[in-house]
C-alpha positions in Angstrom: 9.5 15.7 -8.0 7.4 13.1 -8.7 6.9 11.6 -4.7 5.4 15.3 -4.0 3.2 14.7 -7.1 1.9 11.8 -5.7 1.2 13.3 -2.4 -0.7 16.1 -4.3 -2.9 13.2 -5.4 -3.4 11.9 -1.9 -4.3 15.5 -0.8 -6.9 15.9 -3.3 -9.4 13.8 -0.8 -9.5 16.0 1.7 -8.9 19.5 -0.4 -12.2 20.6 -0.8 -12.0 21.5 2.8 -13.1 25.5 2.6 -10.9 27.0 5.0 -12.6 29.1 7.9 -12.3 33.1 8.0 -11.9 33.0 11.7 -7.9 32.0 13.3 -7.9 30.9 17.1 -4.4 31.9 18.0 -5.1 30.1 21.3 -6.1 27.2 20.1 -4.1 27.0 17.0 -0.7 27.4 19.1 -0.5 24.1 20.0 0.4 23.8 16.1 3.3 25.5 15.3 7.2 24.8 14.0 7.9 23.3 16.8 5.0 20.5 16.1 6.3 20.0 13.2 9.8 19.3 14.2 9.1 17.1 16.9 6.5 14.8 14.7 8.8 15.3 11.6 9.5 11.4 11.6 6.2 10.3 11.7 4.4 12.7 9.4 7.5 11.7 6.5 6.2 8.3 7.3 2.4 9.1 6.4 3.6 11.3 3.6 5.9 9.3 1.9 8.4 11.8 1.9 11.8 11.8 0.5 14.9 12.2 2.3 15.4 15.4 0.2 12.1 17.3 0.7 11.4 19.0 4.0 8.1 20.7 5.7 7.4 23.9 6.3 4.1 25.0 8.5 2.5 27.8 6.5 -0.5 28.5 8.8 -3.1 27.3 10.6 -6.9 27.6 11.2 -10.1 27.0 12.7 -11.9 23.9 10.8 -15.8 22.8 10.2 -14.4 20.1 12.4 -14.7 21.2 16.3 -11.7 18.5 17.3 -10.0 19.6 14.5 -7.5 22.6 12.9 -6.3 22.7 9.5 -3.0 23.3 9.2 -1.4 24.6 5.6 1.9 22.7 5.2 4.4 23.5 2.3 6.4 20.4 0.9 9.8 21.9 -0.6 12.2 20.1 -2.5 14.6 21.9 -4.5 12.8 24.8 -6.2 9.5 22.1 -6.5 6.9 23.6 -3.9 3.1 21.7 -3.1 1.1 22.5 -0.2 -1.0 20.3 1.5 -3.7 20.6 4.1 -4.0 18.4 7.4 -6.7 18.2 9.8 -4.6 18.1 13.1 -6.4 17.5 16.4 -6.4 20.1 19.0 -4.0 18.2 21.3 -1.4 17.4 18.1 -1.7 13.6 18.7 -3.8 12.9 15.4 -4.1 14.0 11.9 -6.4 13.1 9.2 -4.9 13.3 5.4 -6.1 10.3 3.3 -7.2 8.7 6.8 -6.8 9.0 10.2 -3.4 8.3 11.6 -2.4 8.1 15.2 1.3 10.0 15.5 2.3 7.7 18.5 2.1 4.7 16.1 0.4 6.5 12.6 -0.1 2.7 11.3 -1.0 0.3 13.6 -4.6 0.4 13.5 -4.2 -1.1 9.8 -2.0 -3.6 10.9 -4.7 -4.6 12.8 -6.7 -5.0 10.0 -4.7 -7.0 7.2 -4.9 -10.7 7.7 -1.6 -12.7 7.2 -2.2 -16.2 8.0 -3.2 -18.4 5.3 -1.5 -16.0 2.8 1.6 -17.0 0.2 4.7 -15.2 1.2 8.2 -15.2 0.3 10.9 -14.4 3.2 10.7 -15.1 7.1 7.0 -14.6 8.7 8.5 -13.2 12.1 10.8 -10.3 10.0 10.7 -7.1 10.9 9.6 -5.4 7.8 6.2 -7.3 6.7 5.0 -6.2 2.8 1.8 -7.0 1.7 0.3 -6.3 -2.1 -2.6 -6.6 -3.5 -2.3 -7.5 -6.9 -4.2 -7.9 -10.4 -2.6 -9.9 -12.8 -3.8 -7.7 -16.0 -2.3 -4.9 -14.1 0.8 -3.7 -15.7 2.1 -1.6 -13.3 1.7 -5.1 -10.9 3.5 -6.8 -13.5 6.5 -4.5 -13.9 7.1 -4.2 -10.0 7.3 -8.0 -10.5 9.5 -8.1 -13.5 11.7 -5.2 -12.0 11.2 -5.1 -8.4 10.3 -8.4 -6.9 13.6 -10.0 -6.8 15.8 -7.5 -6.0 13.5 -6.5 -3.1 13.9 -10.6 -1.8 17.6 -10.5 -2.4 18.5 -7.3 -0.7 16.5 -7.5 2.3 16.0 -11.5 2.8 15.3 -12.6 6.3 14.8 -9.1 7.3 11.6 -8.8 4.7 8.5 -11.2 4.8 6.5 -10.5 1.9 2.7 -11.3 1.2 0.4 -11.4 -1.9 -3.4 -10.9 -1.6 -5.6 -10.9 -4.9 -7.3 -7.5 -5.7 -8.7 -9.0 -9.2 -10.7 -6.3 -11.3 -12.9 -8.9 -12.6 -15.1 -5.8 -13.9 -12.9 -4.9 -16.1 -10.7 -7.3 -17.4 -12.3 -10.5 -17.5 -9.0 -13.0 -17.7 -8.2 -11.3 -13.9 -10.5 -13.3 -11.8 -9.5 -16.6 -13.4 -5.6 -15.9 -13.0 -6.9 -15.3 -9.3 -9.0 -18.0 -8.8 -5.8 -20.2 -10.4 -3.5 -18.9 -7.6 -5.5 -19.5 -4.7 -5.8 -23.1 -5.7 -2.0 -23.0 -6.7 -1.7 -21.9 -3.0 -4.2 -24.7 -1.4 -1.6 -27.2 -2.8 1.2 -25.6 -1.4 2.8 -22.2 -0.5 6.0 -22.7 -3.7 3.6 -23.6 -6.1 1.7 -20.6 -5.7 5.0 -18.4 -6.4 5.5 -20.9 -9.6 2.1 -20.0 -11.0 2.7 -16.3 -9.8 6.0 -16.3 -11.8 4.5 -17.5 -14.7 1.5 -15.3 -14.8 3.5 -12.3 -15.4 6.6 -13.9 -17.7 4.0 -15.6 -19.9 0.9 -12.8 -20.4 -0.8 -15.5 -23.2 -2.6 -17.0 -20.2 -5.4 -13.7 -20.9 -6.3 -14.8 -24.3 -9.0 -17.7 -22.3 -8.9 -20.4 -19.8 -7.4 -23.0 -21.9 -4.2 -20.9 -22.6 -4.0 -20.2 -18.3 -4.4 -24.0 -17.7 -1.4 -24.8 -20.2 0.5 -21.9 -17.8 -1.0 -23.4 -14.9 0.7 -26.9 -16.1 3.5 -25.6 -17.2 4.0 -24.0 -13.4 4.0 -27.6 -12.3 0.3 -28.1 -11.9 -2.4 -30.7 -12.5 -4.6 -28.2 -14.8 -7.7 -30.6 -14.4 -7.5 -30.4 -10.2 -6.6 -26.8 -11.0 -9.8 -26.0 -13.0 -11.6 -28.1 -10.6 -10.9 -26.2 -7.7 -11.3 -22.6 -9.8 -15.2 -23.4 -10.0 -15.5 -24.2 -6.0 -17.6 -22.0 -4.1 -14.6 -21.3 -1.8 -12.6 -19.9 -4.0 -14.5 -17.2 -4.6 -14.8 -16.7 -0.8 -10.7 -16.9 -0.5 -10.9 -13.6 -3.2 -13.9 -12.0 -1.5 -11.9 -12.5 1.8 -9.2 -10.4 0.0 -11.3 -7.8 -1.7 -13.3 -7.5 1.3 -9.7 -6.4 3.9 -8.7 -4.3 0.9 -11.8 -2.0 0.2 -11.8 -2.0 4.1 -8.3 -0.5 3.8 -9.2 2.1 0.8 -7.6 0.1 -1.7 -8.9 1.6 -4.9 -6.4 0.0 -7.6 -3.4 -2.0 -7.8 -0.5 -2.4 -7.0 -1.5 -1.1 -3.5 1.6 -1.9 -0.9 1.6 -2.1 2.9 4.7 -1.8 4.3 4.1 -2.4 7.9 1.1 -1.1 7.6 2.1 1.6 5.7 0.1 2.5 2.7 2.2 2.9 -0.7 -0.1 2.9 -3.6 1.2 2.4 -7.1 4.6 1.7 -7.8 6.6 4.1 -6.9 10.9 4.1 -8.6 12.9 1.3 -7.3 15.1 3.5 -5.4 11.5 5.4 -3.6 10.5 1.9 -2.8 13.5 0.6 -1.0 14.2 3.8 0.6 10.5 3.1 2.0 11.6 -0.4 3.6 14.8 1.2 5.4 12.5 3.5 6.8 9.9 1.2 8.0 13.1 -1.2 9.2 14.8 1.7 10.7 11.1 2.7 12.8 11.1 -1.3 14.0 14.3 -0.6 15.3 13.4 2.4 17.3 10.0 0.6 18.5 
């Protein structure tokens, strides 16, 4: 059950919602089973729900919000049960749960938003299934979807996948992060494959975080000049190249890493293998359909 646990996470931002006394049967009747079953596709989409979980519609109210009704859904899978709240406009065509989603086409308007040129990527720019992650290199949960993940991903899905890093350092934190960040972008301004040596090499060989000089001997052994390398790191526009990241990300309400957009899609953490791919036939079974 651990996708529904996840989604009880998510629900958490919008939970403290106090539900009205008062029920509208007029206007909640535009919300009903039947809602449900014909937006069923889209809202498994924004839920990142399972093949194996359904919905049920439990009930719905008045909210503080005049354009607004809550409506009390019931995630089921096996004997696991969460509910979850929605704000659901009047009309059906929008809901808010971790953000607002459009139902024709729940993540476009964060497509919109996430920059792809000038970004490394692995895979065919024009494929239908675009991935983009924002990554930390101290993060280990980054590091094991690279280990595990990154590969297998590539070689399942090839031209049908283009997949794109952007840097989400937590230089606040972990003081090696910015560097290994600041190394890749300039790995990147020499060329697109030897930013994915340097990127393999940041996660096989972790003895870069012990200080700069150990991350320049990675950096050479990635193919690199580590004196250009080190140059670059203390330019003023790579800095801006990271900020430029950070910047689309908190925009996006990236909070940690790994965060994943899959088509615009928002996947954060690293969900199991299986949860992950099953995301990417979904979101190259809806490019299909569109």
């Amino acid at each position: 059950m651990g996708r529904l646990g996840s989604i009880a996470l998510l629900a958490g931002l919008i939970a403290g919602v106090v539900w009205a006394g008062r029920q509208s049967a007029n206007n909640a009747s535009t919300i009903d089973a039947a809602w449900v079953r014909t937006h069923e596709y889209q809202l498994r989409r924004i839920l990142n729900l399972p093949a194996s979980a359904s919905i049920e519609l439990k009930q719905v109210r008045e909210s503080e919000e005049p354009d607004y009704l809550l409506a009390q859904l019931e995630l089921v899978e096996g004997e696991a049960r969460e509910e979850l709240e929605l704000y659901v406009s009047r009309d059906g065509r929008r809901i808010v749960y971790d953000q607002p989603y459009e139902l024709a086409d729940p993540f476009g308007a964060i497509r919109e938003q996430i920059r792809l040129e000038e970004a490394p990527y692995q895979g065919v720019p024009d494929a239908p299934v675009t991935i983009v992650e924002y990554v930390d290199y101290t993060c280990g949960y980054c590091r094991a979807f690279a280990l595990q993940l990154e590969q297998p991903l590539l070689a399942r899905y090839g031209e049908k996948v283009h997949f794109v890093i952007k840097q989400y350092p937590l230089a606040g934190l972990r003081g090696a992060s910015g560097d290994a960040s600041r190394a890749a972008v300039c790995a990147f301004r020499e060329s697109n494959e030897k930013f994915w040596a340097l990127h393999s090499r940041l996660w096989r060989e972790p003895r870069w975080r012990t200080g700069r000089a150990a991350l320049l001997e990675v950096v050479g052994a990635a193919g690199l000049e580590p004196d250009a390398v080190a140059a670059c790191m203390s330019q003023p526009e790579t800095d801006a190249a990271i900020n430029r990241d950070l910047l689309e990300a908190r925009r996006l309400g990236v909070e940690g890493t790994p965060a994943f957009f899959v088509n615009g899609r928002p996947v954060r953490g690293l969900p199991p293998g299986n949860t992950f791919f099953q995301i990417v036939e979904q979101e190259l079974a809806a490019a299909n359909r569109e």
